[in-house]
N, C-alpha and C positions, 0 to 999 in steps of 0.2 A: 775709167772712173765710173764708178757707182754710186747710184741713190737710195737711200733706205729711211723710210716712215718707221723710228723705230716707237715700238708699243710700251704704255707705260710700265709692265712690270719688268722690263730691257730698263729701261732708265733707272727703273728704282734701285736692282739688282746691280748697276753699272754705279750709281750715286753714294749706296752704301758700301760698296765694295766688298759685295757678297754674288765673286766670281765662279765660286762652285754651282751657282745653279745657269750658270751661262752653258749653253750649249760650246762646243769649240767652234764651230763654222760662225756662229752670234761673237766671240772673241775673237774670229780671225778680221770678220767686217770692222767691228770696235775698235779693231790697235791700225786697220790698213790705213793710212793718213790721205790716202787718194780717196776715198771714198767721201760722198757727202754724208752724212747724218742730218734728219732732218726729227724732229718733235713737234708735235700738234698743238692748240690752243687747248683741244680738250685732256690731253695725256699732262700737261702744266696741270691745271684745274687739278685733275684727278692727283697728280704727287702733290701737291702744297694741300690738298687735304688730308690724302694719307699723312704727310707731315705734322698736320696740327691736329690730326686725331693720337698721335704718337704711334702711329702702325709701322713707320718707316723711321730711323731714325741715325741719319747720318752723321759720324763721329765730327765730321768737318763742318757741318752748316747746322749752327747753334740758332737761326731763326731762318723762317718764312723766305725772306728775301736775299737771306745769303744763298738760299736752296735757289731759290729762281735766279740770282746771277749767274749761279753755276752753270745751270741749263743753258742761259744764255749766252757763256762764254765758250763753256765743254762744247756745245752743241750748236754752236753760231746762229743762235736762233733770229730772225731779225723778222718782229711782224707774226702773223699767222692770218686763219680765215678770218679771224675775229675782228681783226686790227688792233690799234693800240686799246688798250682798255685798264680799268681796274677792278680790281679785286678784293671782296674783303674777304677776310680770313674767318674760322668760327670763333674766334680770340677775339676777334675784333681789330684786327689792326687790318692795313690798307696795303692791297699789291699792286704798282703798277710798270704796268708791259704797253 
């Protein structure tokens, strides 16, 4: 088993399912179920803002927090360096991890 800090345009690229720009060895780690996956408090920040700048914009996660569930379940995020925290969005609405 393996661990991987993945970076956030990995996530973004993995979240909108814009698989052509994955390398194959980044898609072989991605699909390997033995492998841990891990994401960062800042690589979050950074996609829920690409998110609500409309940079990113996933067919599946119509808001902010359905995006961050995803993370948190795709990617069994639990915590970070940050700890639990909240977020606001530049919309204005509230994230909270």
């Amino acid at each position: 088993m393996a661990r991987y800090l993945l970076d956030t345009n990995i996530i973004a690229f993995f979240i909108t399912s814009d698989f052509d720009n994955l390398t194959n060895k980044t898609k072989e780690i991605l699909n390997d179920y033995n492998n841990q996956l891990y994401v960062s408090s800042v690589a979050v920040v950074e996609l829920l803002q690409l998110f609500n700048l409309g940079k990113i914009k996933p067919k599946k996660y119509k808001t902010a927090n359905a995006l961050y569930e995803c993370i948190e379940t795709d990617f069994s995020l639990e915590g970070n360096a940050a700890g639990k925290g909240c977020l606001r969005t530049a919309k204005g609405s509230y994230i909270f991890f």
